[in-house]
N, C-alpha and C positions, 0 to 999 in steps of 0.2 A: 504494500500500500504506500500511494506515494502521499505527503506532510507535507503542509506550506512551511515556508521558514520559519524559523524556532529561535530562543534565543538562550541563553543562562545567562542569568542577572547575579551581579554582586551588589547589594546596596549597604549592606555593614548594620545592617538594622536588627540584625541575630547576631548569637553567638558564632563564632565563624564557625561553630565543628557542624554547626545544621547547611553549610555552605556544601552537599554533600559532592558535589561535582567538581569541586575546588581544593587543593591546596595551598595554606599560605605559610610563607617563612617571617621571623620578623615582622609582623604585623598586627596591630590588637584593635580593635574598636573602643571607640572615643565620642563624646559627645561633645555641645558645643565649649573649650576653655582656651584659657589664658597659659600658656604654654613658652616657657622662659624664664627669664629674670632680666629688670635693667631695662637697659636700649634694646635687647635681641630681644622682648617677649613682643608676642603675637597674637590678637585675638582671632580662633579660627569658628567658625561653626559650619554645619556638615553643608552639602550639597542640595541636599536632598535628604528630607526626613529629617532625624534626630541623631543620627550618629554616622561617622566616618571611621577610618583607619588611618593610624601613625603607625610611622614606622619607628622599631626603636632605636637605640643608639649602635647602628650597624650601615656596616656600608652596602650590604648588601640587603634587598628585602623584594618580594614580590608575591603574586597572586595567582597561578598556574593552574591549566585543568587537569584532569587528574586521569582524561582517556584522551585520548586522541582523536582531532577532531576529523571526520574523514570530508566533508568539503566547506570550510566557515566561507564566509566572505564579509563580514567584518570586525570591528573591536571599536567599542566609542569607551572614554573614562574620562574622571577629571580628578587634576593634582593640583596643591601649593602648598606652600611653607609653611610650617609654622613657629620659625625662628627664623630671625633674620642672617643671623652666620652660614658661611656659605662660600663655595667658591667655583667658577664657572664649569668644573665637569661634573658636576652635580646636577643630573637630570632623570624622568622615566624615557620607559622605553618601552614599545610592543612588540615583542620575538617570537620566534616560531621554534620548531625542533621537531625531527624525523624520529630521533632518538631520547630527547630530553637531559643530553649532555653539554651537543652543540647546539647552540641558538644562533639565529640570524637576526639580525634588526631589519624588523620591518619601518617603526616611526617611531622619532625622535618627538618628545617635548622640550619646551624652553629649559635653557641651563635656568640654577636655582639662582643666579645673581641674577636675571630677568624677569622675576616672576614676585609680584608683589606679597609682601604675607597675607596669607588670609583670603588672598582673592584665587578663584577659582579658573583655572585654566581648563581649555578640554585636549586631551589629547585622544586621535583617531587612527584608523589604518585601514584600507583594504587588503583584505583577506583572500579574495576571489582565485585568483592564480597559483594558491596553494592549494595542499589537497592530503587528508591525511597528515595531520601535524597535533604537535599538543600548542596551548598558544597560552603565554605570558603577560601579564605587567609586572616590570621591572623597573625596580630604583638603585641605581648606582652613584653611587658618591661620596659623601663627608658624611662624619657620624651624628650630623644634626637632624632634627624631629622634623619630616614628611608629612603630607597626609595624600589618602586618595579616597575615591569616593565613587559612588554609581558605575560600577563595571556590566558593561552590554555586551553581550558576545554573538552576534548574530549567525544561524549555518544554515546550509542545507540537507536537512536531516535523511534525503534521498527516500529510500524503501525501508519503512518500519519494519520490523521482525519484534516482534511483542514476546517479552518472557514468559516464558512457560512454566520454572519451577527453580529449584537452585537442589544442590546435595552439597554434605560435605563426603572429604575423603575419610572420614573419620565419623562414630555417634558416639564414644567414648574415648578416654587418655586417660594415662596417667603420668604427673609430671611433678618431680622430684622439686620442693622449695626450694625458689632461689633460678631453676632451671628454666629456659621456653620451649616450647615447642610450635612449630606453621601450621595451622593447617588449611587448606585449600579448597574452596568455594568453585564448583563448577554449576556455572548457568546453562540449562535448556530453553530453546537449543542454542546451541553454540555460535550460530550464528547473529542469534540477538543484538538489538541496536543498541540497547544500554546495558554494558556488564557491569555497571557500578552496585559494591555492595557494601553495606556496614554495619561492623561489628560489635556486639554488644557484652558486657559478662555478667552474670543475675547476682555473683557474688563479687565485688571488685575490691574487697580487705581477702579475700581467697585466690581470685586470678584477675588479672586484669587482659586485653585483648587489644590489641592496633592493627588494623591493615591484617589482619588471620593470625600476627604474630602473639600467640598466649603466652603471658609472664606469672609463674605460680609463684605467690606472693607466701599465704601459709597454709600451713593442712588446713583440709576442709573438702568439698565440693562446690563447683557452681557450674549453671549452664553457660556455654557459649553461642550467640543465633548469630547468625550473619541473614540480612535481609534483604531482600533484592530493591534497587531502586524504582524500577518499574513493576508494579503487578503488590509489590509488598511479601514477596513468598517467602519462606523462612525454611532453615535447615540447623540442626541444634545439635551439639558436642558435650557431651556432658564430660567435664573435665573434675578430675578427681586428684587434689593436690596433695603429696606424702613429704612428712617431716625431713629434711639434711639430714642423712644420717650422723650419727654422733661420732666424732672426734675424738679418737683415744688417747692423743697426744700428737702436737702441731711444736715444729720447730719453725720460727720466722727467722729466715736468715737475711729479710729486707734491714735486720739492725744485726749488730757483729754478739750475738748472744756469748758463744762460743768462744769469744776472743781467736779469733782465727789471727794468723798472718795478716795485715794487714795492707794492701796495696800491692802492684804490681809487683815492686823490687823488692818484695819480701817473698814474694812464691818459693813453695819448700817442697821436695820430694819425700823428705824426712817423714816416717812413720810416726805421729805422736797422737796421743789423747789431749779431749777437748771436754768439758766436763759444765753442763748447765743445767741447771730445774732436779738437781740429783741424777740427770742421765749425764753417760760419758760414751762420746763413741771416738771411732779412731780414723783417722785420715793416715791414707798412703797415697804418694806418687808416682807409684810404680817406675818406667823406665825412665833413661836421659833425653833430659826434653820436657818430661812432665812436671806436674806440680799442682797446689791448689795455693789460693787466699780468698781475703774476702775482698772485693772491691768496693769502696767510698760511694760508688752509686747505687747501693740499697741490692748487691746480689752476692752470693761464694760463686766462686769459680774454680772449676777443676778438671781435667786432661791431661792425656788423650788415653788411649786406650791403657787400661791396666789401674788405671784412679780409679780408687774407691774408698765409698765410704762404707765403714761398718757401725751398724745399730747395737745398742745393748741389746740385751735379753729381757724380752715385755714379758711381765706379769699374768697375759691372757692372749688369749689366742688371737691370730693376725690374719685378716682376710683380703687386707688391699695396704700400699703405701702408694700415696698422691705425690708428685714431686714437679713442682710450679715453677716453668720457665720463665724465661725475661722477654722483654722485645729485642732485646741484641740476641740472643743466642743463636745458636746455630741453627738450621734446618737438616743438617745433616748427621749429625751427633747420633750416635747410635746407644743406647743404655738399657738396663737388665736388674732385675734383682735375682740375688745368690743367696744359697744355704751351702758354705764350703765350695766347691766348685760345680756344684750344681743350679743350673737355671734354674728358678722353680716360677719364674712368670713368663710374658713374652713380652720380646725383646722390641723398645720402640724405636724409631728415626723421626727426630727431630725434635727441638725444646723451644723454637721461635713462637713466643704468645701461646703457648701448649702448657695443658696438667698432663702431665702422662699418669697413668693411672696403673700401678700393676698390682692386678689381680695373682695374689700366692694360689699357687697348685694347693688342694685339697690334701695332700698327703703332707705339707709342709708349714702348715697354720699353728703349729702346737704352740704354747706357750712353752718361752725358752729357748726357742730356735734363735739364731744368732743372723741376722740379713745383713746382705752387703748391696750397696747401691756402687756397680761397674761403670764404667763408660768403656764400650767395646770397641770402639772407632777410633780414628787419629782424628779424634776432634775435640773441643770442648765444648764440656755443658754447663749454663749459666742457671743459679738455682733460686728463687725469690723463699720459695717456702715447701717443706714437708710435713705431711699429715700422714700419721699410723690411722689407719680404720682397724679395730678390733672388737673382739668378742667373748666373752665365756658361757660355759652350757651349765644349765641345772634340770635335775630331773627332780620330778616332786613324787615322795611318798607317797605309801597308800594311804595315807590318810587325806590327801588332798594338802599337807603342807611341807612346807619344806625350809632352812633359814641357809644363808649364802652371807660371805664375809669375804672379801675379796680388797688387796693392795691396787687397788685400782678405782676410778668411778664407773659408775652402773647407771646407765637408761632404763628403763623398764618399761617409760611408754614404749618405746620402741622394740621391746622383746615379740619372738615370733614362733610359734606360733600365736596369735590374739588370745588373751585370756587370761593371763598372766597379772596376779594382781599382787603389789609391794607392802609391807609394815614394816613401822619399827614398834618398841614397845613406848609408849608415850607415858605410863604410870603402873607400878604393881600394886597390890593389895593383899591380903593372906588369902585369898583362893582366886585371884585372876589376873590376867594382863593386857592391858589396853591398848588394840590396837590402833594404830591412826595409822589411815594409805600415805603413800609416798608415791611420785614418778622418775626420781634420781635420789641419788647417795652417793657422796663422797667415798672416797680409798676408805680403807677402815673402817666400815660400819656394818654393826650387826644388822639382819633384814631377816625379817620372814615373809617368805609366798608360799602363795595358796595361787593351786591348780588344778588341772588334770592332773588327777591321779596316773604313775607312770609315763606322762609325760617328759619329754626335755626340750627345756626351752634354750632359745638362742637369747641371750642379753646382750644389746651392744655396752661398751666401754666408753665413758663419756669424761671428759677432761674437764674440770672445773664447774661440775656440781654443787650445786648448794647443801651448805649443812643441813642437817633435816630436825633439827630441835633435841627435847627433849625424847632419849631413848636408854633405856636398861638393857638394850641387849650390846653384849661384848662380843667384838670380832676376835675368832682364832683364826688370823690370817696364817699362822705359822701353828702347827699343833702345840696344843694349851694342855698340859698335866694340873690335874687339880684333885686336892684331898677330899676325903671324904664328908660328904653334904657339904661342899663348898660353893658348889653349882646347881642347877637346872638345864636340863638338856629338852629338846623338842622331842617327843614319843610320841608316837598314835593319836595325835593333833592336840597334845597340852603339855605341856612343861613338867619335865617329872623330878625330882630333888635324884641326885646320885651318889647313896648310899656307902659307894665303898671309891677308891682309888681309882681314878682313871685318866682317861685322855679323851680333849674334846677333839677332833679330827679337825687339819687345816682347810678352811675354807665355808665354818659353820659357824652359828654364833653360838651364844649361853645366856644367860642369866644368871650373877651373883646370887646366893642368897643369902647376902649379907644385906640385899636390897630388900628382901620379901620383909614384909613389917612379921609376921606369924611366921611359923616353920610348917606350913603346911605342904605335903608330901606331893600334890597335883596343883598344876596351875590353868583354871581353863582359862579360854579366850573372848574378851569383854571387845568386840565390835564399837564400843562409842556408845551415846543414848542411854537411855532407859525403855524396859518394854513393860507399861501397864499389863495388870492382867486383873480382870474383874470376876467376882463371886470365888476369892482366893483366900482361905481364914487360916488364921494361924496352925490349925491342926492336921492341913491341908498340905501343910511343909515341915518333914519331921527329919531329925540327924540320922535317921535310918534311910530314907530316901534320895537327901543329898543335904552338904554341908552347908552351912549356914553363914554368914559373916557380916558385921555390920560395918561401916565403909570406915569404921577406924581400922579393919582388918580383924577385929577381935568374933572367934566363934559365939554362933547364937545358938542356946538347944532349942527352947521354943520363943521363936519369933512371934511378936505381935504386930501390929497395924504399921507400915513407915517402908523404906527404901532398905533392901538389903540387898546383898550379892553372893547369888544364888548359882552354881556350876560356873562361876566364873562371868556372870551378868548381872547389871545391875536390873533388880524386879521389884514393882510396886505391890506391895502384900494389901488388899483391901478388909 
């Protein structure tokens, strides 16, 4: 079907992002003001309507379509100053582009030392003799305040082809915090005369969305539509955003932590230890020729083939090391992580603007394994920062619990399989202990979870955890000998006193019971709250059916009316 001429109007009288056929750089909408100071202010007011556009303090700014026009034949607008500073190549311009790299000038307006403040010039062009272009207004020149106003873009719209419908390539994702992902809008049919679409996100604190490209802000969900500009049709993504994985320990080598060598003329081949945050790992410069330091512009440096660095020995298992190149670096640098002389990741090329990411081989993840970061090539690699990704496993008793005490920090949102839920003990009592959840724990702390029974969970390792308050349980990150009833250990889901000499096994917690106010022999477990319970009389709760205790911890035989803690809960006796 063939359209009389058509036009897109810019009048500046919306927000520009409803300008949906338009891109603008440097440009914001303005109403009528006094723009200046001194001799150089100007009072400007719009063209037309209530509002125009200034440009800011840029030399560059303009107004561009955003498809390509397949026959325009013309452009009208109008421009002036709104300062009077200014110097004679200071003008707009109407351009064209096949590509939208190179532009051509089609028409010039008056330089800005010609053009009165405030008053209103029009600048024009035919269009006619072009064909297929994207088309511009452009201002070039001194970084003083423009304005432009009423853009007309007249065309010939030829043979309409009316949209039909849109898809994405995608009706779900998932994309890691922090990370984007494109995804791409195809119009029915294909041939359609307006492919313009836009982007919308139903959660934008979850994802946000520009031109298909999704940016996942934090976990959560939200939908993505893109909507067609003719017809209104809609195609929806539903993007599903998961937490950065946690961070078991991050060396920032953009500052000299390490006290490395320090500058070029200090580069060493010499084998030595370097020692920070209580880690110490060791640099070699293998043959003549090589060497490492750190360089004064925020990176280590080390090459060429046979440098390496070695990692201590982590505390928990190691599933990946990130190692964050520079803009200098090489492209060709070849590098690997090692367990003795074996590879146990795959080997990458290149560190220019790159994390290299290596994933450890599954047989080589153990805590206590000893990594070596290689450089394989006769090149060198420039290094901003490394991240250990790591992990430890727990598997939970039959009884559905189980306690973990690890030299290391713990994520527990993040543990996987889902289900997996954390305490500490927040308060004891002589027959309970209080649990209160947690989602992280520092190095050294006692924890209990509760799970699938027979489960094992994965926990990641998380670096600089917050303390988690007040808590009774003690980490035997190392195994703990203790005398007899010195302790409480987890049993068959409650705390049991332990009677004669033993060891508490590394990597579990306890409980003193130098903490327990009473020496009662079972500790159960108090959830938080209180749980009413109605038509409940004292004769109702006897020290034959279960123990008694009033919240000083002292046993009750028969309980009357009031709050007691009952199996390790606190219960309203009515």
């Amino acid at each position: 079907m063939w359209a009389d001429n058509q036009t897109k109007v810019v009048n500046f009288e919306n927000d520009l992002a409803t300008y949906t056929e338009w891109s603008f750089t440097d440009l914001t909408c303005t109403t009528g003001e006094t723009i200046g100071s001194g001799n150089s202010a100007v009072t400007t007011n719009p063209h037309g309507g209530s509002y125009f556009a200034k440009t800011s303090l840029s030399s560059g700014s303009w107004a561009v379509t955003k498809s390509k026009i397949a026959t325009p034949i013309s452009l009208v607008c109008y421009y002036t100053k709104c300062t009077t500073n200014t110097n004679a190549s200071s003008l707009f311009k109407i351009q064209v582009s096949s590509d939208g790299s190179e532009w051509t000038d089609v028409s010039s307006g008056k330089t800005m030392n010609n053009v009165t403040g405030g008053t209103w010039e029009e600048l024009s062009a035919d269009l006619s003799k072009y064909s297929d272009v994207y088309v511009r207004v452009y201002y070039k020149g001194t970084t003083a305040i423009r304005a432009l106003d009423d853009i007309t873009l007249t065309y010939d719209p030829g043979v309409i082809v009316n949209v039909a419908g849109v898809s994405l390539n995608k009706n779900s994702t998932s994309i890691v915090e922090g990370q984007t992902e494109t995804l791409t809008a195809t119009i029915s049919p294909n041939d359609a005369t307006d492919q313009i679409v836009n982007w919308t996100s139903s959660e934008e604190s979850v994802a946000t969305v520009s031109d298909g490209v999704v940016t996942a802000v934090s976990p959560g969900t939200s939908t993505i539509t893109v909507t067609t500009n003719d017809g209104g049709f809609t195609a929806t993504c539903e993007v599903t955003v998961t937490a950065k994985p946690a961070v078991a320990v991050t060396f920032d080598l953009s500052t000299n932590i390490f006290s490395f060598p320090e500058g070029s003329s200090k580069k060493t081949t010499a084998s030595n230890n370097y020692t920070y945050g209580g880690y110490t790992i060791n640099l070699a410069g293998g043959g003549s020729g090589n060497g490492y330091y750190w360089n004064t512009d925020g990176y280590f440096i080390m090459g060429k083939s046979g440098c390496a660095l070695t990692f201590p020995a982590f505390p928990f298992n190691v599933s990946k090391i990130k190692v964050y190149g520079t803009s200098g670096a090489s492209t060709g640098v070849k590098q690997n992580i090692f367990v003795g002389e074996t590879a146990v990741s795959t080997e990458t090329t290149g560190a220019k603007d790159v994390v290299n990411e290596y994933e450890i081989a599954a047989g080589y993840q153990a805590a206590g394994n000893v990594y070596v970061l290689k450089v394989t090539s006769n090149h060198n690699t420039q290094i901003s920062k490394i991240e250990i990704i790591g992990y430890v496993n727990a598997t939970i008793a039959a009884s559905g619990y189980s306690t973990i005490a690890k030299a290391c920090g713990l994520d527990f949102s993040q543990a996987t399989p889902a289900g997996l839920e954390a305490y500490v003990a927040s308060a004891v009592t002589a027959s309970g202990v209080t649990l209160s959840p947690i989602t992280a724990a520092p190095k050294n702390t006692g924890v209990i979870l509760k799970g699938a029974a027979g489960t094992e969970y994965t926990i990641p390792v998380k670096e600089g955890a917050a303390a988690v308050g007040t808590n009774y349980l003690k980490a035997a990150v190392s195994a703990y000998n203790c005398a007899a009833n010195e302790v409480y250990i987890l049993k068959g889901g409650k705390f049991c006193k332990v009677t004669a000499a033993s060891t508490v096994p590394a990597g579990k917690a306890y409980l003193l019971a130098s903490d327990v106010p009473a020496s009662a022999p079972e500790l159960e477990f108090n959830f938080g709250g209180t749980t009413g319970i109605n038509s409940v009389d004292s004769g109702q709760v006897t020290v034959n059916s279960s123990e008694v205790y009033n919240l000083a911890g002292q046993r009750v035989a028969q309980p009357s009316k009031g709050l007691y803690i009952v199996n390790g809960k606190k219960v309203v006796i009515k």
